[in-house]
Each structure stands twice: as C-alpha cells, then as structure tokens.
C-alpha positions in Angstrom: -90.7 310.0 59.9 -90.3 310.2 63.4 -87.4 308.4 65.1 -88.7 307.8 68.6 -90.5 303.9 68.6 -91.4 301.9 71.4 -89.3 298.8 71.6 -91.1 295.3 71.5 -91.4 293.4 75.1 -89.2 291.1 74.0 -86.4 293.1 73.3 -87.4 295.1 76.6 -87.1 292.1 78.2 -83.8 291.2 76.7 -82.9 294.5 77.9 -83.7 293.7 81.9 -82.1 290.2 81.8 -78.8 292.0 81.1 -79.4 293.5 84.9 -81.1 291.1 86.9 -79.7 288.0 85.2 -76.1 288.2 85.4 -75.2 284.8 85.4 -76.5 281.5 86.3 -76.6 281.6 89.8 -78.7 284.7 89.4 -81.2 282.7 87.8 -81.0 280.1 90.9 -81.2 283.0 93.0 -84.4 284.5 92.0 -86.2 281.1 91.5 -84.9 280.5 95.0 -86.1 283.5 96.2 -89.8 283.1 94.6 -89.7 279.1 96.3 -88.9 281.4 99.7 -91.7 283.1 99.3 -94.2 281.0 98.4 -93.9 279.5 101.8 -91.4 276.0 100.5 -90.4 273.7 103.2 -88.6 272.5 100.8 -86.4 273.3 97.8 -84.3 271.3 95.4 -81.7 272.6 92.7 -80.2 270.9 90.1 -77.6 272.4 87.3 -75.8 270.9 84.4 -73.1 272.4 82.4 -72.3 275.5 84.9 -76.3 276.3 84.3 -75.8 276.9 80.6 -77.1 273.7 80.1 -80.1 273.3 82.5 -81.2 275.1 85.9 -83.9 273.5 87.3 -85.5 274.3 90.7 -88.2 272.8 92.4 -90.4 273.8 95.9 -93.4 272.6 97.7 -94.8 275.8 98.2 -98.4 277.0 97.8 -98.3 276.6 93.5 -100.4 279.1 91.5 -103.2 278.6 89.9 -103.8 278.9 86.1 -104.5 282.2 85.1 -101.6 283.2 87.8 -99.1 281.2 86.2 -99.7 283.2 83.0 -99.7 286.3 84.0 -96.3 285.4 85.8 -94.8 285.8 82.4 -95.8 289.0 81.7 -93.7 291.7 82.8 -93.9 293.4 85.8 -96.4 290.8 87.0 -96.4 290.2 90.7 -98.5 289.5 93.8 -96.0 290.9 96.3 -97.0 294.6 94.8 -100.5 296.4 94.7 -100.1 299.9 95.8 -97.5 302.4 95.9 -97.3 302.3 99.8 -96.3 298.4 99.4 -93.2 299.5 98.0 -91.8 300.8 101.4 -93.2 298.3 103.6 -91.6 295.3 101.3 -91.6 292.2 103.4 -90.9 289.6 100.6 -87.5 288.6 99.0 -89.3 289.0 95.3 -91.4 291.8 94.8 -90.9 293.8 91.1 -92.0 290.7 88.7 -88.9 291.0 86.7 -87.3 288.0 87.3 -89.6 285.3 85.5 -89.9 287.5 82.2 -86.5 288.6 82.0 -85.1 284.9 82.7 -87.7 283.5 80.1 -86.4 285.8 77.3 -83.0 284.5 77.1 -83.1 280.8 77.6 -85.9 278.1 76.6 -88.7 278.2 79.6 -91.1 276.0 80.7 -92.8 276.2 84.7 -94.8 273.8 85.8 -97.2 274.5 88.8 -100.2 273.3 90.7 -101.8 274.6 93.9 -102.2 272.4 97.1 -105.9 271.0 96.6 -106.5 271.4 92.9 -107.0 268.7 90.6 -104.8 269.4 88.3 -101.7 272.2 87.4 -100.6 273.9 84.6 -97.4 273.5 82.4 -96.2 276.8 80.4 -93.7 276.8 78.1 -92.4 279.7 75.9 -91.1 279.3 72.5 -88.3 281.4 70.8 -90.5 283.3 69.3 -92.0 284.9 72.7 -95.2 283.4 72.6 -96.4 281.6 75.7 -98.6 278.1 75.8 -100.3 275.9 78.6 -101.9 272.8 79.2 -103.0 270.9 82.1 -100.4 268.2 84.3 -100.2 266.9 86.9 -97.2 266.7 89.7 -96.8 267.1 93.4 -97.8 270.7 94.9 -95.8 273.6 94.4 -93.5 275.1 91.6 -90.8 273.8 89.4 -89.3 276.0 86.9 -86.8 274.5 84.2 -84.0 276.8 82.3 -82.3 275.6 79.1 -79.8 276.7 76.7 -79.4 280.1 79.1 -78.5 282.8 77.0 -78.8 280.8 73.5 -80.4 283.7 72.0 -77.6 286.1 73.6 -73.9 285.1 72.5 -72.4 288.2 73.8 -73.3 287.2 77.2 -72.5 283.7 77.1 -69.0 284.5 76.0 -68.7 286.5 79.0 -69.4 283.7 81.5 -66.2 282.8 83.6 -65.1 279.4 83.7 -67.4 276.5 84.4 -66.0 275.5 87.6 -65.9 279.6 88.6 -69.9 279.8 87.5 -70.3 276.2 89.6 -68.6 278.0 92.7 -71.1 280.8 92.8 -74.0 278.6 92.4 -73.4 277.3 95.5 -72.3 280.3 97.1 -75.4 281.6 96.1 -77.6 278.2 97.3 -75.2 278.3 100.9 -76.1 281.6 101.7 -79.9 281.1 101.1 -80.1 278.1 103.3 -77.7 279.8 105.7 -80.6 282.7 105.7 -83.5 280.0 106.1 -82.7 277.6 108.4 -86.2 276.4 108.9 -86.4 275.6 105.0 -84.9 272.3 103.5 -82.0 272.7 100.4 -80.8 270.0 98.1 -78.1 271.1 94.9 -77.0 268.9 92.5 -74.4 270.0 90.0 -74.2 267.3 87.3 -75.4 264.9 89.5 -73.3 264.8 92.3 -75.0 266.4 95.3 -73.0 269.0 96.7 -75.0 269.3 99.9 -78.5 268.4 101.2 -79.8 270.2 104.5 -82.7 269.3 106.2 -86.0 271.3 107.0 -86.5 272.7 110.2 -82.9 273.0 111.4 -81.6 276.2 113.5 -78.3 278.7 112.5 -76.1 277.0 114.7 -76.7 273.8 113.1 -76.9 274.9 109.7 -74.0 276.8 110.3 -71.6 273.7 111.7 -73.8 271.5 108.5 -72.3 274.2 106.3 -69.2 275.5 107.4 -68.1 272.5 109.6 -67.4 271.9 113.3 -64.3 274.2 113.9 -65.6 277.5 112.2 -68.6 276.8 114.1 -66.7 276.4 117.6 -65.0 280.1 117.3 -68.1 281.8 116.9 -69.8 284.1 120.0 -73.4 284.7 119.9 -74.9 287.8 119.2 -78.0 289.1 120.5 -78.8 292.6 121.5 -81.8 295.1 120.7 -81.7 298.7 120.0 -84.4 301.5 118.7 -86.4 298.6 117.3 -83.7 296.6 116.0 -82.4 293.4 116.9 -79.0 291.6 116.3 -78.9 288.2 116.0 -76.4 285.4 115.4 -72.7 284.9 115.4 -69.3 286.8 114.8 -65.8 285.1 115.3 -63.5 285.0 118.1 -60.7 287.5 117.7 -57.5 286.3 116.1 -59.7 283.8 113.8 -60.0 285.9 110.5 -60.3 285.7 107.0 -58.7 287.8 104.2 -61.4 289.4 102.8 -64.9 289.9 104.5 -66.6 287.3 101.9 -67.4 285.3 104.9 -68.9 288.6 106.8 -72.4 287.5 106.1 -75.6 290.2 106.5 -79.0 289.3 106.4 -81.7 291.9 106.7 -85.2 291.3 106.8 -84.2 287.6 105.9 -82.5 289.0 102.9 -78.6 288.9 102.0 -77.1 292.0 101.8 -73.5 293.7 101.4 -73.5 296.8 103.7 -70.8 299.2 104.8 -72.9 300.4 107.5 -73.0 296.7 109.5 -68.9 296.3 108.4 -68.5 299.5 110.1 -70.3 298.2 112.8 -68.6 294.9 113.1 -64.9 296.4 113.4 -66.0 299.6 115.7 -67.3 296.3 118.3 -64.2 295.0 118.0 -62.2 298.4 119.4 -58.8 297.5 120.1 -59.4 293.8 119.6 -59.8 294.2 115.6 -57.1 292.4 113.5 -54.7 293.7 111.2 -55.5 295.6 108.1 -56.3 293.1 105.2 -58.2 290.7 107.8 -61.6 290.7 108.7 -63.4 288.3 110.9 -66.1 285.7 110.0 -70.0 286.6 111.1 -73.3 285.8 110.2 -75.5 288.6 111.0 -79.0 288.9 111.4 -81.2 292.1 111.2 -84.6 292.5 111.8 -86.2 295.9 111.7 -89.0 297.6 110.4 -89.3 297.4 106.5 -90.1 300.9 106.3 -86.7 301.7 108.0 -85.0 300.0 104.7 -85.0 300.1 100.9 -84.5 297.7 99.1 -84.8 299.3 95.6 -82.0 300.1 95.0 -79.9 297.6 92.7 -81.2 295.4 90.0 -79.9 292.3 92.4 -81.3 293.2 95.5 -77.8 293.5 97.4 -77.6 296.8 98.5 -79.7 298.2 100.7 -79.9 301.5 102.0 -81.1 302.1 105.9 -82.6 305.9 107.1 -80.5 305.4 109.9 -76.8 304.1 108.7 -75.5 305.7 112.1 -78.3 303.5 114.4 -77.8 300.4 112.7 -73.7 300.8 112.9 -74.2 301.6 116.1 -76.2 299.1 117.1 -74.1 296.2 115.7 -71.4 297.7 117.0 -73.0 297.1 120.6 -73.7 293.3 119.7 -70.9 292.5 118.4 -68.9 294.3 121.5 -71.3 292.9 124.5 -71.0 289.3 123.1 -67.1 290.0 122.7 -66.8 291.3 126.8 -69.0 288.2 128.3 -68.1 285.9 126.1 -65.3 284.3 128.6 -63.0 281.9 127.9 -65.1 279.4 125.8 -67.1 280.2 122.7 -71.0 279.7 123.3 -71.8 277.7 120.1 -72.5 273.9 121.7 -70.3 271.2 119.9 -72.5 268.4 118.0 -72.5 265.1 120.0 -71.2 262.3 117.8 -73.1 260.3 116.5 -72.2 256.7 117.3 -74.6 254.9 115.5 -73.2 255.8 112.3 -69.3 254.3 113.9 -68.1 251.2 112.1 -68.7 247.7 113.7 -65.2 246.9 113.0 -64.3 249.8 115.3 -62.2 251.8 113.3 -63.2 255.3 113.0 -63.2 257.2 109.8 -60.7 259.9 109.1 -63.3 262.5 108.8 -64.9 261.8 112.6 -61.4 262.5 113.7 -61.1 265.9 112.4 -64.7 266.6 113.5 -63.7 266.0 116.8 -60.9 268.2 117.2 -60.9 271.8 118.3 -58.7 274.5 116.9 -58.8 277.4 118.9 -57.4 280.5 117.2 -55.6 283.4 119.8 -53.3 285.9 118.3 -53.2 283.9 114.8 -51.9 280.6 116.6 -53.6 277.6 116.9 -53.7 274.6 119.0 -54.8 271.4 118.4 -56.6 269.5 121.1 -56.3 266.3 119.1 -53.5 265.2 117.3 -53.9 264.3 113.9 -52.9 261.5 112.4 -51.3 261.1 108.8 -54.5 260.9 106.4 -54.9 258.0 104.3 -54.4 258.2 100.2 -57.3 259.2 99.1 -59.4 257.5 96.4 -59.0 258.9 93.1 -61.7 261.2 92.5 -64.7 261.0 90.2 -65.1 262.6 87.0 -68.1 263.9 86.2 -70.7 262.5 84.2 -70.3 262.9 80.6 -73.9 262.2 78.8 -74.8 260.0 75.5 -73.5 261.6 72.9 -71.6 264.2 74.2 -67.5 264.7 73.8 -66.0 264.8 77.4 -64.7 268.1 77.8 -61.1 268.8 78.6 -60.2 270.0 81.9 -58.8 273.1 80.8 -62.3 274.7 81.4 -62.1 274.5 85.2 -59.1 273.0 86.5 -55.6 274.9 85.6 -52.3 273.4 85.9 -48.7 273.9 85.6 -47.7 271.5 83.0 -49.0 273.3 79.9 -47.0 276.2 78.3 -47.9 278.8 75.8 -47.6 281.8 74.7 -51.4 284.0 74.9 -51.3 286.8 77.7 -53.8 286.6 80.8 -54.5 288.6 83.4 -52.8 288.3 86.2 -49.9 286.6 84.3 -46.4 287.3 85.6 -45.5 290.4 82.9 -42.6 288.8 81.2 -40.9 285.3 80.7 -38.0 284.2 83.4 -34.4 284.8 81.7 -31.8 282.3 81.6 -29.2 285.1 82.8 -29.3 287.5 85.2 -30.6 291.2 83.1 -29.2 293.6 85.8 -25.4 294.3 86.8 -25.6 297.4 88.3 -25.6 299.0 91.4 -27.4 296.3 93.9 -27.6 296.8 97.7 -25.8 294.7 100.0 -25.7 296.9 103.2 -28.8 297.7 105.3 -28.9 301.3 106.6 -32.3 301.1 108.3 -36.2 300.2 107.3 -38.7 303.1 106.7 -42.3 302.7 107.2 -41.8 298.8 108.0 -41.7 298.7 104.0 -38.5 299.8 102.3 -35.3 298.7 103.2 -32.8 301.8 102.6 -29.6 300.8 101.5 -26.3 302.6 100.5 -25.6 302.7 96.9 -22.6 303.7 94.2 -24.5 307.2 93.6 -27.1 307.9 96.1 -29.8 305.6 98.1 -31.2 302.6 97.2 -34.9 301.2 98.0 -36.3 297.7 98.2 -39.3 296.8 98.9 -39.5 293.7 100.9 -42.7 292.8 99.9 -41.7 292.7 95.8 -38.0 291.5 96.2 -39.5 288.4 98.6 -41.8 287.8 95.7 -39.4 287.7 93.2 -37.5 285.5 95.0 -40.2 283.1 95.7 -41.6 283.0 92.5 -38.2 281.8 90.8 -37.4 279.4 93.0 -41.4 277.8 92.2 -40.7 278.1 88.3 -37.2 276.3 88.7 -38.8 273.2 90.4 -41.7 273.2 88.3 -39.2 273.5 85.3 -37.7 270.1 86.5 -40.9 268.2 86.5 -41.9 268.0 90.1 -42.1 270.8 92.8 -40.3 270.5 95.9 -42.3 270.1 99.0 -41.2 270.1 102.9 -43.5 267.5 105.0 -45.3 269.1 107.7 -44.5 267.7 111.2 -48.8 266.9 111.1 -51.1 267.6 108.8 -53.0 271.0 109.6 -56.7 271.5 109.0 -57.4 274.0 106.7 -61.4 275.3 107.4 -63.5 276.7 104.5 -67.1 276.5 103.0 -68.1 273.2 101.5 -68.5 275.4 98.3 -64.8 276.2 98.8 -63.3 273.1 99.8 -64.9 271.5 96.5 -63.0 274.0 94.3 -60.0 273.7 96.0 -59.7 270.0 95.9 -61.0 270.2 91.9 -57.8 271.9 91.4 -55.9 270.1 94.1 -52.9 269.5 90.9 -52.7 273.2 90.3 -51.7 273.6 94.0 -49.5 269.8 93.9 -47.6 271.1 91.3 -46.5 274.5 93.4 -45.6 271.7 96.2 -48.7 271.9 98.5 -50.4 268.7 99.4 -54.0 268.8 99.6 -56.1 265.8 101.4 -59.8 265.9 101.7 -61.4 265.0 105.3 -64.9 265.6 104.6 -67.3 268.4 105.0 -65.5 271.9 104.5 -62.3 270.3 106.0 -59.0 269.7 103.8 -55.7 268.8 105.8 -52.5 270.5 104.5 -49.7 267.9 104.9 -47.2 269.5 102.4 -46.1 272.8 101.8 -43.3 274.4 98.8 -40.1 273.9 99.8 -38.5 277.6 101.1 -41.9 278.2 102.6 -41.3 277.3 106.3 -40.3 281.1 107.0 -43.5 282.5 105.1 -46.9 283.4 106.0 -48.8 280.4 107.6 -50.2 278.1 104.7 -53.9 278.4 106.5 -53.7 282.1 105.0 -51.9 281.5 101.7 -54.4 278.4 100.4 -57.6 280.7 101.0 -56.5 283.6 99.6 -55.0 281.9 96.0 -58.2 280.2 95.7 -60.0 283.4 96.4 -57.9 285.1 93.6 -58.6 281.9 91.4 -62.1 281.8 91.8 -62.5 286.1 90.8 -59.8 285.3 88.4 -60.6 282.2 86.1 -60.0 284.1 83.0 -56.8 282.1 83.3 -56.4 279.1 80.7 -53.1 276.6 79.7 -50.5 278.2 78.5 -50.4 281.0 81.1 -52.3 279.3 84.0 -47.9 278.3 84.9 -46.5 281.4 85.7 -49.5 282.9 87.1 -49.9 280.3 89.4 -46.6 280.5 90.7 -46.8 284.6 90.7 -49.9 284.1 92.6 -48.8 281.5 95.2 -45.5 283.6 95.7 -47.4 286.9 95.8 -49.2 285.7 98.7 -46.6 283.9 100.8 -44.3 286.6 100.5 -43.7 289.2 103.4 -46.1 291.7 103.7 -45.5 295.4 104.1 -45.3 296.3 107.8 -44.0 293.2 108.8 -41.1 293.3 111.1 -37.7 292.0 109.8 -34.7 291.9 111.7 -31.2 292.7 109.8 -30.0 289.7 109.7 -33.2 288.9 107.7 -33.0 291.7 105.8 -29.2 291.4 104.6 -30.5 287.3 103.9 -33.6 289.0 101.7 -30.9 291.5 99.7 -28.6 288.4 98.9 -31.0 286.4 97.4 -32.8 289.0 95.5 -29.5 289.5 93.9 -29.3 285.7 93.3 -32.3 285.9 90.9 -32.5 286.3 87.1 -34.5 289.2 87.1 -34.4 290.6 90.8 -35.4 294.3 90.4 -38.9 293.2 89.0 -41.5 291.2 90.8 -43.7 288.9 88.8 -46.6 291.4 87.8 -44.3 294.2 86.9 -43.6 296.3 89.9 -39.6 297.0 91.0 -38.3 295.5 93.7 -36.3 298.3 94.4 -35.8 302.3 93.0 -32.9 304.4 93.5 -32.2 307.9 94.8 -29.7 309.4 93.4 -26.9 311.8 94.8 -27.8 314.4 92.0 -31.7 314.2 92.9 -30.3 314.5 96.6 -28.2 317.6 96.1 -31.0 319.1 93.7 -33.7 318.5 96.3 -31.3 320.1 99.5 -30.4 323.2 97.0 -26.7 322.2 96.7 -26.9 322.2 92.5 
C-alpha cells in the first residue's frame, strides 16, 4: 500500500493557519486588511479575552453577494487574483485567499455580509466539523466577520499565546498602524469594552498622527517629500536628538502596506550623515512609499511584512535624499502645525484639565535635552482605575495574567530572571580592585591586582550595584523614590501608555511614579532612589516596557527579581560612556559593597582577571 495520500482541506488548512495566523492580532490584521480593500469608510474592532474569546470586525464596504461569500471559504478563493501577470502588479493589501479559510479552521466562524443595494445578505457559519451553511439576514451594508474560541481545536497553539495583556498590546499595535496607514478610513477598537481609541474618517497623517501618538511626538517631526526614478517619499521623520531605542516606531508603508525593510532603515540613517544618534537609538518616522507594484514583491512571507524591491540601492537612495533635504531646510522649527485648542470643550468653571495642559506644552529635544516651554504643574491623584468587565458567570481572573508585580515570591525559573538568588553575605574575598590604572575601549576599567590585571566592566558592576540596592528596598516593603523637581512627560503610543499604566505597580514598586495625562502622555514624577546619576528616566521607562511587552513569559514568583534586573539593566552605564576617575574609583567601591559583586543579575562577571603567569606566558618569559 502506497504511503503518499493527499491530506484532507481541513487539515491543510490547519496547516496554513499555523503561518498566516500567528496570533490574534493576525486575525484582526487580515479581516482589517480585507475591510481596506473592500473600499470601508469605516471599520470597527472589538476583542474579548486577548482575542481568544471573540474577534469581531465589522466595515461598510461594498459586501459580497451570496455565492461570493461562499466561495470565500474555500481555499485559495479570491477576487484580487485571476492571472499569473496579477501576481506582479498586486495593488491590494489581501490577495492569496488564505486568510478566511485558514482563520475559519481553527476557531468557530460565522460572516455575515450584504452588498449595498440588495435586499437581503447572507450569514455563513462553519461548524467543527468543516462544513459550511447560509441563510439569508439582514444588516447594514458591508462585512462583519465574528471569531470564537480561536484556536479551540488547536491547544498547542493556544498554550503558546503570551500573556493576555502582551496579545492586547499587539492588537492595537496592529489596529494603530492600520489607521496610521489609512488616514482617510475611520477606526474604532474595543478590548473588553473599553474603547481604546476611535479615529474619525477622512482625517490626514498629520492629524492622525498627533490623534495617535499625541501633540509632542507630532511637533518633532519634519516633513518628507521628495521623488526619485518613479518613487515618491512622503511623510515624516524626527528631529535629531529625539530618538527611540529600537526602530519599533520607524514606521514603512509601501504601496499603503506596512512593511519592515532594511533597505528604507538604511536609507533613513545614510539621510541623517553625521547627524545620526548613537548606536542603540534610532529615530521615529513614518514613511510612505509609493512606487510601481511591479517594482516590489510582496510574496514573500506568509504575513505580508517583508517585501523585497528590484532596486534596494534606488529606494535607499532615494529615502536617503528625503529624509536629508527635509533635515537641511528644515530650519529652526519643525513644519508639523500645532492643533488649535479647542475651547469649546474648556470647563465653564474655568479650570482647565490636567490633560489640556500637557497638550499645550512643547518639548523640544536637541542633543538628548529637553526644554519645557510650559511648566508643569504637580498632577492631581488620579482616580483609581477600572477593572475590567468580568461577564455573568465567569470567575474574575487574577491579575497575574497581565500585570506583574514585585510582592509575590517563588521559586519557578523564567526567562530573563536574575540567574541566582541575592546572598545574605558577601561570596567573594578575593583580590578586588581599588585602584584605577586607566579605561580601555570606554568599557573596562583596568585595575592593578595581587597577581596580574584586573577587568571591570562598568556596564555589569553598575548593574549589580543597582539591582541590589532595588531588591533591598523592595525587601523592606516599599521602594525608595527621589521626587522629581517637576513631573516630566514621558511620550509614547496610546497602545503603549495603556500597558504601561496597567502595570503602573510593577514600576511603583521599583520606586517610579507613574501619572496618566491623557492621550499617549504619562508624567514621571518619581524616580528609584540612587537613580539621579543614571540614564534619563524618558529612556529607561520605554525600554523596560519594551522588554516587558517581548518578554511576558514572566509570571509571580519570578516577575521580583527580574523586574529589578531589568530596571537596573537599563539604567545602568552603558559601554562607551565616559566616566571620570573619580567616578570610576566611586563605581569600584560600591561594587565591592555588594553581596555578590563579580556577577551581574543575568549571569555575566562584572569583572575577569589577567594574571601575571598568563602575562609572562603570553610575552614568552615562561
């Protein structure tokens, strides 16, 4: 008997969820990018449960018609294809008829359509078996597609999901960057019922953009505009000395669609020249690329991010000229217009909200300093925020799924977890370096020791010494924090703003002080105590919640020490930072002050030695 046999198109299907449906916000993104194309004004997302629970998404668009909406189910059915030759000429954000099939096969399905005009429109539903039934209903033009009980039918995935707040986060990443794309089209995304933002229809990038990422991000942006061998080179990159730590916020749009490309990230630091930050920052952008369709492919990943041009050199080339022209006439003000106030909306006692304050002041960012044309004014205690819904029926779940804190010990290994527990007694009495001979690469402090050179790196050792002095407040109940002078506005997506302030305690109990004021805008008023001579807490907060996000394997037990390994990891000195002696000899005293000094909290030494024998064996002496 032969052992070849064609698999079943369920199980085929199965098979292609496992690369086009990822997660839940990959379902969101290819129901999205179907509503996209069929022409919506309008499009409205709501999840429960992280999207395990229920993704629903809703447009106005032009509906199909009966037999259409069947043969939507079946795979590889599509209208965007009908000849080979469409396949390099793709002008549509959908186009292989994978998603709807592969979606369908691993959660319970149902679409409900009807096109502008007809009488009536179809409701399909599929049952766990695989078979597929209609009847007639009625409802508003357009599509809405319900998903329930995602992967039900696949456990293995499921169990792979982060945690619910991490799959929350890049729903509405996922939804931001869509409607940062389409500006002329309306979103609306509920998670659990709350809205977490509704954009109008019709709107342009610069408003979207200050709607989305609020009124200071918006106000250090330069236009872009430029054209080149039938390309052009729209919208906005950030003013130097305003940068990020990763280039999440480096946002590419080709053809309408979001893409990750090396290519245009080459072409955004080569504009730059001799203006680009320091390694390990990268400014913010939002770049759009139209070209010919031909001149790009788009089939090349299951998820439509990576594209690959004919030309990498033109289009690096020709960013590279945007983003340097709107650099050299940009001036002294950034061209992005500020949004007048809105007065209407003021109070009639005359007192005006907290958050119209912060929307009115301007940070300008030069050389990573800022100054604040408006003081700001302690915030007010905030009210105590809403938990969310819990249905009929239901047990409330535990916080432990999405928001960590330090309180709760145990003893199960995470990633990212500190590599050992803190000792009540110092481990190490050996040979420890006091005196500072020099500094080599802006790295390694090279000391004098009993039997040959000694090493430290500055980066470790100021870890180390940080993270203890976290765990020792934390150990006494409360963290010690230092009052800032004024609160100072940290800027970041509404997306990311959300998360952060869902795990504002994680963060209180390090010793920050988190405040909302509205939009993407949270004040810091409160920073660890010791952390006045650190890296600026604008750039610590983002990159600890970036690491949260990516890492939410983390759960109680662990979630203490890796929090404070994390916080301390990124307030710490960097490599290549200059340190005078005298801070030096300050950094080599406390190191030795600590209970386990010649490891940092992942692992790595602090310091290695060179001894006299490896010395005289290297220089051919013995």
């Amino acid at each position: 008997m032969g052992k070849i046999r064609v698999m079943d198109s369920d199980l085929a299907n199965r098979i292609a969820a496992g690369e086009v449906i990822e997660r839940p916000a990959s379902v969101v993104k290819e129901l999205a990018e179907n509503a996209l194309d069929a022409g919506a004004k309008r499009i409205f997302v709501a999840v429960e449960r992280a999207g395990t629970r229920l993704i629903l998404v809703r447009d106005d668009g032009c509906g199909m018609s009966d037999e259409d909406a069947m043969l939507s189910l079946q795979p590889h059915g599509t209208s965007k294809l009908t000849t080979a030759e469409d396949l390099d000429n793709i002008r549509t954000l959908g186009f292989r008829g994978e998603a709807l099939p592969s979606i369908a096969s691993v959660s319970r399905f149902s679409l409900t359509t009807r096109e502008p005009g007809a009488a009536a429109g179809i409701r399909i539903v599929r049952g766990d078996d695989g078979s597929i039934s209609g009847r007639p209903e009625g409802g508003p033009a357009g599509t809405a597609v319900e998903v329930r009980d995602l992967f039900y039918n696949t456990p293995a995935r499921k169990k792979f999901l982060k945690s619910p707040g991490t799959e929350e986060h890049h729903i509405e990443e996922t939804v931001l960057t869509l409607a940062l794309g389409h500006p002329e089209t309306g979103f609306e995304l509920k998670i659990d019922n709350r809205t977490a933002f509704s954009l109008a229809a019709d709107s342009t990038p610069e408003v979207r953009i200050r709607e989305l990422f609020g009124r200071n991000f918006s106000a250090n942006l330069f236009r872009l505009d430029h054209r080149e061998n039938g390309l052009r080179i729209t919208g906005f990159v950030a003013s130097p000395g305003f940068t990020r730590p990763s280039r999440k916020e480096q946002r590419i749009f080709v053809n309408a669609r979001a893409v990750d490309s090396p290519a245009v990230w080459r072409g955004i630091r080569d504009g730059f020249g001799t203006l680009a930050p320091e390694s390990g920052r990268f400014p913010p952008a939002v770049i759009f690329i139209e070209m010919d369709p031909g001149e790009v492919d788009v089939n090349v990943h299951p998820a439509k991010r990576e594209v690959r041009f004919r030309s990498e050199f033109a289009v690096t080339r020709a960013v590279a000229a945007a983003v340097g022209n709107a650099l050299r006439g940009s001036g002294e003000k950034p061209p992005l217009p500020a949004a007048e106030p809105d007065v209407s909306s003021l109070p009639l006692s005359g007192k005006v909200p907290l958050s119209n304050i912060i929307d009115a002041a301007m940070v300008r960012y030069h050389a990573r300093q800022e100054e604040a044309a408006l003081p700001l004014p302690p915030p007010s205690q905030p009210e105590a925020p809403e938990e969310d819904p819990v249905p009929a029926g239901e047990e409330a779940k535990t916080p432990s799924a999405d928001v960590l804190t330090l309180t709760d010990r145990g003893r199960d290994q995470a990633p990212y977890a500190p590599r050992a527990a803190i000792p009540e007694t110092p481990v190490f009495g050996g040979d420890w370096p006091e005196t500072v001979l020099g500094v080599y690469d802006g790295t390694y402090i090279v000391c004098p020791g009993r039997d040959g050179l000694i090493l430290v790196d500055q980066h470790a050792a100021h870890e180390r010494i940080l993270f203890e002095k976290i765990v020792a407040e934390a150990e006494k109940g409360s963290a010690a924090s230092q009052k800032l002078l004024l609160p100072r506005p940290l800027e970041l997506s509404r997306s990311q703003a959300d998360y952060l302030l869902r795990n504002r305690k994680l963060f209180a109990d390090l010793g920050f002080d988190l405040e909302p004021a509205g939009g993407g805008t949270v004040l810091i008023d409160s920073i660890p105590a010791g952390f006045s001579d650190c890296r600026p807490p604008e750039e610590i907060i983002p990159e600890m919640l970036e690491e949260l996000i990516e890492c939410s394997e983390l759960r109680h037990g662990t979630a203490d020490l890796a929090a404070a390994a994390r916080a301390a990891c990124k307030a710490a000195v960097k490599a290549h930072d200059p340190r005078d002696r005298e801070e030096m000899e300050k950094l080599l005293a406390s190191l030795r002050g600590c209970r386990q000094g010649t490891l940092c909290p992942h692992g790595r030494p602090t310091m290695i030695t060179l001894s006299k024998r490896e010395l005289e064996r290297r220089f051919g002496r013995k």
